[in-house]
VOPAGU-2260 file (C-alpha; in pm, 1 decimal, decimal comma):
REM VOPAGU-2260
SITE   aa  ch    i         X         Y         Z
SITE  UNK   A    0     -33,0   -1067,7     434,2
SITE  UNK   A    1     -79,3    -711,5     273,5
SITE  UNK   A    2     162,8    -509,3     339,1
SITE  UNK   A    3     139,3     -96,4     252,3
SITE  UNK   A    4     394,5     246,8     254,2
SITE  UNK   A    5     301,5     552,6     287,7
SITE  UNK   A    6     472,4     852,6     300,2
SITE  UNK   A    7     417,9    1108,5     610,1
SITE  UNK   A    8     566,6    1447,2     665,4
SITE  UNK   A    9     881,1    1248,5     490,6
SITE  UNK   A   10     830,6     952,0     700,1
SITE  UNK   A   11     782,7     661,6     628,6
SITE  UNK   A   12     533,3     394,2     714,0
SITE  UNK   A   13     396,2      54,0     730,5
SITE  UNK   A   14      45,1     -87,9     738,5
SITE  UNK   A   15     -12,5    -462,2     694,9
SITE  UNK   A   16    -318,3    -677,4     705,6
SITE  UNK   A   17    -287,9   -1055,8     825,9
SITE  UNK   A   18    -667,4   -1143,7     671,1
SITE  UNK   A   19    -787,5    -851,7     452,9
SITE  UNK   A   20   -1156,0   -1031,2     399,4
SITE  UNK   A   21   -1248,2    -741,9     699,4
SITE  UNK   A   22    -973,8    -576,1     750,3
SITE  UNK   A   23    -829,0    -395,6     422,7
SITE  UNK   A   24    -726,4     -29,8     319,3
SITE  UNK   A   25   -1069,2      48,6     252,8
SITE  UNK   A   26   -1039,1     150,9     568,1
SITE  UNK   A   27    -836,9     429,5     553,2
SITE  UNK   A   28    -913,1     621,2     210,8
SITE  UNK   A   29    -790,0     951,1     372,1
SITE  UNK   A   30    -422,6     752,6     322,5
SITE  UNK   A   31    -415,6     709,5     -68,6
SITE  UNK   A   32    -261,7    1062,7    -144,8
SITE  UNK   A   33      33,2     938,3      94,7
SITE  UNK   A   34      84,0     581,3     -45,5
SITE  UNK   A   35     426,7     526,3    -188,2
SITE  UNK   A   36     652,6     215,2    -283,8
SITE  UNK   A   37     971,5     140,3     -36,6
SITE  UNK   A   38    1225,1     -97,4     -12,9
SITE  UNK   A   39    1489,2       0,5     275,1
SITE  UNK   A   40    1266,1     -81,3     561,2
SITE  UNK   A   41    1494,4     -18,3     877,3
SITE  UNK   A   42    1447,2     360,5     813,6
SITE  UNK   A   43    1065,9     288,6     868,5
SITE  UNK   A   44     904,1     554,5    1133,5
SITE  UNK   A   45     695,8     264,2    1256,6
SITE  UNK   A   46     508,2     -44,3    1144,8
SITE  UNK   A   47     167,8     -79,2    1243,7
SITE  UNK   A   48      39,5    -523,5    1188,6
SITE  UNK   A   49    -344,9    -516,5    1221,2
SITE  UNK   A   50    -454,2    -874,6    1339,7
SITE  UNK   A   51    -793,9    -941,3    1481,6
SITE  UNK   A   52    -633,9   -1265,1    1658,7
SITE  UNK   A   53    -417,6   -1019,7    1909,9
SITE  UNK   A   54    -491,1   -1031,6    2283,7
SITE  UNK   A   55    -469,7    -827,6    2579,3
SITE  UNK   A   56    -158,1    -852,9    2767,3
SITE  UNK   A   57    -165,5    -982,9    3075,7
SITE  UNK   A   58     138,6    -795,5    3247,8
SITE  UNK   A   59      -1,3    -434,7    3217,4
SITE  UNK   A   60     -75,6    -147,7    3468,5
SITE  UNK   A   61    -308,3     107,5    3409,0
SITE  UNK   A   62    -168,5     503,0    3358,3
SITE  UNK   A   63    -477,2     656,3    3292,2
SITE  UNK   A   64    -793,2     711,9    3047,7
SITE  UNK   A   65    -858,8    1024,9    2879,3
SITE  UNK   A   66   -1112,4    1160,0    2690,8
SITE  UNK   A   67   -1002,0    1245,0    2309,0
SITE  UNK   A   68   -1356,4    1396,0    2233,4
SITE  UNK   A   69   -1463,5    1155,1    1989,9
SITE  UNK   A   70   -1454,8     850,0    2278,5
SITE  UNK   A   71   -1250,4     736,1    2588,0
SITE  UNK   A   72    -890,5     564,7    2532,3
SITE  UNK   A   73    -755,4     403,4    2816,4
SITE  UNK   A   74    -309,7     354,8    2863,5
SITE  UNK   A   75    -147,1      63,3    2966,5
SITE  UNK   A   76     259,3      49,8    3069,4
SITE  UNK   A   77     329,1    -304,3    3002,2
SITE  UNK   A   78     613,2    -512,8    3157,4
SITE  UNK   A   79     857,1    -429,6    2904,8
SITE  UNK   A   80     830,5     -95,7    2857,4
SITE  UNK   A   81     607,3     -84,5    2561,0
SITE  UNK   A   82     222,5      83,6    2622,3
SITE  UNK   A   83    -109,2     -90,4    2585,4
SITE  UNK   A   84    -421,0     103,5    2403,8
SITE  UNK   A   85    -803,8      48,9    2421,6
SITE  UNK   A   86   -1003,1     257,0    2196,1
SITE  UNK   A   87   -1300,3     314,4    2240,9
SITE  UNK   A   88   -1580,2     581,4    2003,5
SITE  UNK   A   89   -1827,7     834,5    2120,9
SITE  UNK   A   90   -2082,2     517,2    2179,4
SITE  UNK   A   91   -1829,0     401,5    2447,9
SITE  UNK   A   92   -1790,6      93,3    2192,0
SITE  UNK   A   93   -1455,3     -99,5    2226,2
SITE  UNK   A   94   -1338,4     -11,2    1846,0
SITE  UNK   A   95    -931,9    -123,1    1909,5
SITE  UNK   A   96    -667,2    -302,3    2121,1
SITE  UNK   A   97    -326,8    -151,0    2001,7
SITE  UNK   A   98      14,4    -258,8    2167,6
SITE  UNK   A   99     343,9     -71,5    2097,7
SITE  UNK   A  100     662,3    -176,5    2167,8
SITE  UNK   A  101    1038,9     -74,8    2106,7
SITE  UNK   A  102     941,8     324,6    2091,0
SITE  UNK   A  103     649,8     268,0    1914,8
SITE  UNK   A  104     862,8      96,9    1590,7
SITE  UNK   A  105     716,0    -194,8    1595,9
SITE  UNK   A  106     290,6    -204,2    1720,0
SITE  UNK   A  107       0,5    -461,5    1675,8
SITE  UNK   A  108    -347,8    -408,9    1713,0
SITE  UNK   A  109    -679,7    -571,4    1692,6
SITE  UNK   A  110    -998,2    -391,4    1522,4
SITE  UNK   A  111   -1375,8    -507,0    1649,8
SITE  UNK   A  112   -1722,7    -433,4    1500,6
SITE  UNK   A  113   -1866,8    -297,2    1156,3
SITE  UNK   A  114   -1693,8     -92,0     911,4
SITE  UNK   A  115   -1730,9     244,2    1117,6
SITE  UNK   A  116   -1599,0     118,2    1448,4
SITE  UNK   A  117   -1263,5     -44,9    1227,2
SITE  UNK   A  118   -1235,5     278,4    1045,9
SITE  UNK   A  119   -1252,4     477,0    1353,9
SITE  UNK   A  120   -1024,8     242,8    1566,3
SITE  UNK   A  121    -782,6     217,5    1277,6
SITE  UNK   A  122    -732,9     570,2    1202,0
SITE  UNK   A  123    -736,6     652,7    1579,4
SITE  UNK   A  124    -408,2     418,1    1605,7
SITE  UNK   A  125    -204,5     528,4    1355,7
SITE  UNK   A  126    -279,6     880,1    1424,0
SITE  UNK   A  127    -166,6     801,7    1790,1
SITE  UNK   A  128     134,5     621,0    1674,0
SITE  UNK   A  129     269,4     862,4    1451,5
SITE  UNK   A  130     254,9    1145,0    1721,4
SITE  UNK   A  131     480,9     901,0    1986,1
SITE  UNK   A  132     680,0     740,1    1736,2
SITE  UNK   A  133     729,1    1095,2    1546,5
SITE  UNK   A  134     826,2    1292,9    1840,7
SITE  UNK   A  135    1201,5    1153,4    1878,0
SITE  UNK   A  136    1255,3    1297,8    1515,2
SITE  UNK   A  137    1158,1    1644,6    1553,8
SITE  UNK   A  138     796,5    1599,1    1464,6
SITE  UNK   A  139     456,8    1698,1    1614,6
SITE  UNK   A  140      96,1    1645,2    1516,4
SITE  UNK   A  141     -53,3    1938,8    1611,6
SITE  UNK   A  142    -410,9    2041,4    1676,1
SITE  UNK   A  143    -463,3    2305,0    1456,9
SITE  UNK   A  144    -659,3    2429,7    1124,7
SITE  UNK   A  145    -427,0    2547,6     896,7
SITE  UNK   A  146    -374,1    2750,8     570,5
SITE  UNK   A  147    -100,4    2841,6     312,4
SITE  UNK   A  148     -34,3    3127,1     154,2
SITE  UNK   A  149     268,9    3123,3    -122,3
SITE  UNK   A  150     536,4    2902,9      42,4
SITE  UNK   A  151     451,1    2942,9     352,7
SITE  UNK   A  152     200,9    2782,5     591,1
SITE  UNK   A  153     -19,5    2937,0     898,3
SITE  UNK   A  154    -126,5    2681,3    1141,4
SITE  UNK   A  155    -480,7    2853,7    1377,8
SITE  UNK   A  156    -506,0    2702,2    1728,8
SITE  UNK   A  157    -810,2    2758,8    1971,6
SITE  UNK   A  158    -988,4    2562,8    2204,2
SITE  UNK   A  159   -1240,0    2355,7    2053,0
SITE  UNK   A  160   -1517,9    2529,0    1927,1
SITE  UNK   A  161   -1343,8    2918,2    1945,9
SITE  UNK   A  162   -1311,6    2932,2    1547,8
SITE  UNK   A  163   -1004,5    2762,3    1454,5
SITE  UNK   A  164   -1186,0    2663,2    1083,2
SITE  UNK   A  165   -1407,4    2943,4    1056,3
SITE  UNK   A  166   -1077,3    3173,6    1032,0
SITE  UNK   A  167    -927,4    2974,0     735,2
SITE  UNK   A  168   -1281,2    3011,4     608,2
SITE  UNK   A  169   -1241,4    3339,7     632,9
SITE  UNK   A  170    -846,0    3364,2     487,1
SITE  UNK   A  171   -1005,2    3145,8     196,1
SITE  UNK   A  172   -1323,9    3370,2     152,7
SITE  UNK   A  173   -1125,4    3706,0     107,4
SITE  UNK   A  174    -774,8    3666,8      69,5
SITE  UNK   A  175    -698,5    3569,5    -255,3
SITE  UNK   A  176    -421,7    3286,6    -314,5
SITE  UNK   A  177    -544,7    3102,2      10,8
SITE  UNK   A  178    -542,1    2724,2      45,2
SITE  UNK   A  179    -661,2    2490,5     279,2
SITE  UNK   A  180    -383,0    2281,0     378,3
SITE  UNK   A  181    -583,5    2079,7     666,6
SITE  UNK   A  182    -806,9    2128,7     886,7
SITE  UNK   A  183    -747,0    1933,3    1270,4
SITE  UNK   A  184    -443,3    1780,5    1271,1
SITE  UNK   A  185    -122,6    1884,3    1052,1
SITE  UNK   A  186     205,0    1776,4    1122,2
SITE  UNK   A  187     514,3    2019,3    1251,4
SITE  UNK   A  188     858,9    1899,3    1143,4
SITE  UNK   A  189    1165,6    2039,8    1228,9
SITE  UNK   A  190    1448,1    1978,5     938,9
SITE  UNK   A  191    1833,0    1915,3    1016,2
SITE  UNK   A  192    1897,9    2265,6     971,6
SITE  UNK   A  193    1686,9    2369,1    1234,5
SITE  UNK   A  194    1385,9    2492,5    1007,9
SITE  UNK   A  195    1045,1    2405,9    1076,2
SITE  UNK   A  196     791,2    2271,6     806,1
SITE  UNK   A  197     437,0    2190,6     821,3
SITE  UNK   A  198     284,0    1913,4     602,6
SITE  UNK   A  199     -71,8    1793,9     533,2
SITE  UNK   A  200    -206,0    1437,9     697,9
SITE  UNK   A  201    -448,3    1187,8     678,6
SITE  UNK   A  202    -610,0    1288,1     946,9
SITE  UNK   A  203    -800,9    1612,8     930,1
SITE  UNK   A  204   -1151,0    1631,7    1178,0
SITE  UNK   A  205   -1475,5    1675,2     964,5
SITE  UNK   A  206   -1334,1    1815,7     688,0
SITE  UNK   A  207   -1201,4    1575,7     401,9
SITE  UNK   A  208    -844,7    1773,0     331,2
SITE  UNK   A  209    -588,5    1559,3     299,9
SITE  UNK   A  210    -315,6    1654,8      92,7
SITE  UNK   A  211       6,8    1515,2      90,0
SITE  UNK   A  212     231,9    1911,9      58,4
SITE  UNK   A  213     486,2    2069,3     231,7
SITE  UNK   A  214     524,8    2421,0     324,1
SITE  UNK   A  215     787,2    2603,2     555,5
SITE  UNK   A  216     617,4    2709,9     890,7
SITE  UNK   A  217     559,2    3091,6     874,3
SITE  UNK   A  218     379,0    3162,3    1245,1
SITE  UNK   A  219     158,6    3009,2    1455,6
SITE  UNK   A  220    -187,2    3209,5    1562,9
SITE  UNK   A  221    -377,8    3118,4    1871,7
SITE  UNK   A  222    -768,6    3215,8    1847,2
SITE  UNK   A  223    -952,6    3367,0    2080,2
SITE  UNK   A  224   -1289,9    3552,3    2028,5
SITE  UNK   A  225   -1327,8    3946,9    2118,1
SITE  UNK   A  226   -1513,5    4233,8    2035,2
SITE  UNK   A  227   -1245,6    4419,2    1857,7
SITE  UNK   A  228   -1038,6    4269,3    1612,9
SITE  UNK   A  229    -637,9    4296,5    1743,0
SITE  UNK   A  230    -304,9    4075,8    1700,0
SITE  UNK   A  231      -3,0    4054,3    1958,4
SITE  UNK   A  232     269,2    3834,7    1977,0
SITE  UNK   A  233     343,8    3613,0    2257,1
SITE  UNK   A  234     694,4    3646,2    2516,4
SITE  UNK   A  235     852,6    3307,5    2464,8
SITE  UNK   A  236     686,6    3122,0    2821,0
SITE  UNK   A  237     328,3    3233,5    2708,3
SITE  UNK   A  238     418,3    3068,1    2382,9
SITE  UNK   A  239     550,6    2765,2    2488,5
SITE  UNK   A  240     225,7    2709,2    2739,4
SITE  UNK   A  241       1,8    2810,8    2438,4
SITE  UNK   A  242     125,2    2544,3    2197,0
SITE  UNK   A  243     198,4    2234,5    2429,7
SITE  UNK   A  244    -169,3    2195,8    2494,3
SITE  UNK   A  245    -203,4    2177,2    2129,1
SITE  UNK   A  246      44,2    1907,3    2037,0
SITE  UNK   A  247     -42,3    1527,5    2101,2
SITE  UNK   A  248     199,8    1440,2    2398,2
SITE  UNK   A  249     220,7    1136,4    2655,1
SITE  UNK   A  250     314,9    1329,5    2994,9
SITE  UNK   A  251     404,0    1076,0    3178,0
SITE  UNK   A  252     658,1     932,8    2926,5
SITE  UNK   A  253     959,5    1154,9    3045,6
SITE  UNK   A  254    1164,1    1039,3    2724,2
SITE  UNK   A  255     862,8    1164,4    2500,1
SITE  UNK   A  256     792,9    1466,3    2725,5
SITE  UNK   A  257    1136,9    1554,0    2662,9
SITE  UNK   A  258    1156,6    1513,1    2286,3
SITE  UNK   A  259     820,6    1729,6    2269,1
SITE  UNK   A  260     941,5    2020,7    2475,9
SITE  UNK   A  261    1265,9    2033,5    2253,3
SITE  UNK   A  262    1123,5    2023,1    1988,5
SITE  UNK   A  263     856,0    2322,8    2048,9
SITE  UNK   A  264    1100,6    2545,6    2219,1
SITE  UNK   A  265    1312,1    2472,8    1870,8
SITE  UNK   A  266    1033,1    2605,7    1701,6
SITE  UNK   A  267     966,5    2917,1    1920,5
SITE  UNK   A  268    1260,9    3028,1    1903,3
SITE  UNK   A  269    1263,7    2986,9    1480,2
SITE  UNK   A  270     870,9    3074,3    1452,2
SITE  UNK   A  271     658,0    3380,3    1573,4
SITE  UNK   A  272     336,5    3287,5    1755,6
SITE  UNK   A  273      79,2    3514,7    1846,5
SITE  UNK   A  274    -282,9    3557,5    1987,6
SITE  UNK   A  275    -503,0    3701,9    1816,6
SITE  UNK   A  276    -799,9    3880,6    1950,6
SITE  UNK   A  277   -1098,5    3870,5    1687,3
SITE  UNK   A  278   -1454,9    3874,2    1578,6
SITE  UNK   A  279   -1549,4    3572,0    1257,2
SITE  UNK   A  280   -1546,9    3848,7    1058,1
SITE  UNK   A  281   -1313,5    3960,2     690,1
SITE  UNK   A  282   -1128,9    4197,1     895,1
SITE  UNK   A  283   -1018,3    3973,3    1145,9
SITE  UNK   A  284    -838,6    3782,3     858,5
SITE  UNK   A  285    -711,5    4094,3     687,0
SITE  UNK   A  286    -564,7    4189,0    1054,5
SITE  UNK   A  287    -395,3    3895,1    1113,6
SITE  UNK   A  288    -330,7    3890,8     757,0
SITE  UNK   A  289     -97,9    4188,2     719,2
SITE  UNK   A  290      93,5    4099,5    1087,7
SITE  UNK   A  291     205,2    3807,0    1032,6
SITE  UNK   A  292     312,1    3761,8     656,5
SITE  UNK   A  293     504,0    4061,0     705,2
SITE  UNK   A  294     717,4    3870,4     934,1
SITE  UNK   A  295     783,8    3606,0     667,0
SITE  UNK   A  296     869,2    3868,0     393,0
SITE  UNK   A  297    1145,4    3979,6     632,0
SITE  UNK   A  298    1284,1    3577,6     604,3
């Protein structure tokens, strides 16, 4: 068996292969800036066996399926608590069976079909993995496109297709010092002292950014188009319904639905979020620009 660490947002995780002849880490080449070497696995966030030999369990009721917008994955509540995953791509092809037990510390899945289906299925599981297992320690995946700027890091959210990458585009294009810290899916985690940081992943849409940094969370900017550029920040309820839509969350998992909604209201009260109100254009960056990194040079 292969076995593999890799370090995420400070966790850390575990990837091993029972027959690597198909299924290997070539795979997953988004993961190699996070690899690492670890020895003191019961602090492992989760570890993830791939085995093409697993099964569907028998004992399983169906929650729901949901559309992730690059295929249908449908949820299983097994017997013993744990939850049952098939993944399936944009072709409606079955790419993975994943099963997760004990709070998603200890999963299993089974990959099917050429390279890109594995790939897809793979990635699809650990990025569903790490949001469950991640969110009873303070930590959120979040769909977002995000930049930094000096030690701090500005997460965009919109609804797919509003302009959530053409605005770092835009941050990158004119404001100099810019850098792209990833583009779909960073990570929010919210330290011991009550400060939250946002970190790079290896999962980051259709643009290749994966980078393994850390940066502390400076605000949070939802997108939404207009015909004037304008920024405003958000009373705390408008904020809270803004960002939950954004971050990967099982609903009907009270436990996890708990953790979640703890864990943004920690970082609303920490973090300013605001809308802003724009055109794709270099003063839309410059306006939100000046707002909200004046709020971090008052930190």
């Amino acid at each position: 068996m292969e076995s593999n660490f890799f370090n995420i947002a400070e966790h850390t995780i575990n990837i091993s292969f029972t027959d690597t002849k198909v299924n290997n880490m070539g795979l997953l080449p988004s993961f190699a800036p996070f690899r690492c070497t670890f020895e003191n696995h019961s602090s492992l966030l989760f570890k993830l066996t791939v085995d093409d030999t697993l099964q569907p369990a028998k004992d399983r009721q169906l929650i729901r399926r949901f559309d992730t917008g690059n295929g249908d994955t449908s949820v299983y509540k097994l017997s013993d608590g744990g939850y049952q995953y098939i993944i399936k791509d944009i072709f409606n092809r079955e790419c993975c069976l994943l099963i997760c037990r004990n709070h998603f510390s200890e999963c299993r899945c089974a990959l099917n079909g050429d390279w890109t289906m594995r790939s897809f299925g793979l990635n699809d599981a650990l990025m569903l993995i790490f949001a469950f297992a991640g969110a009873r320690h303070h930590t959120l995946l979040i769909h977002a496109s995000c930049v930094g700027y000096g030690e701090w890091a500005f997460p965009f959210t919109a609804k797919s297709g509003t302009g959530k990458s053409t605005h770092s585009s835009l941050w990158m294009k004119h404001l100099e010092g810019t850098e792209l810290i990833n583009d779909d899916n960073p990570i929010i985690r919210i330290s011991d002292d009550n400060t939250p940081y946002l970190y790079g992943s290896p999962w980051s849409g259709k643009t290749p950014c994966y980078r393994n940094v850390k940066r502390r969370l400076g605000a949070v900017v939802q997108i939404e188009r207009a015909l004037k550029n304008s920024i405003e920040r958000m009373p705390v309820v408008q904020a809270f319904a803004t960002l939950l839509p954004a971050c990967s969350s099982m609903k009907w998992d009270e436990e996890l639905y708990d953790h979640l909604c703890q864990s943004l209201s920690s970082i609303i009260a920490t973090t300013p979020i605001y809308t802003l109100h724009c055109l794709p254009d270099e003063e839309a960056a410059q306006v939100c620009f000046q707002e909200i990194t004046s709020i971090t040079r008052e930190k």
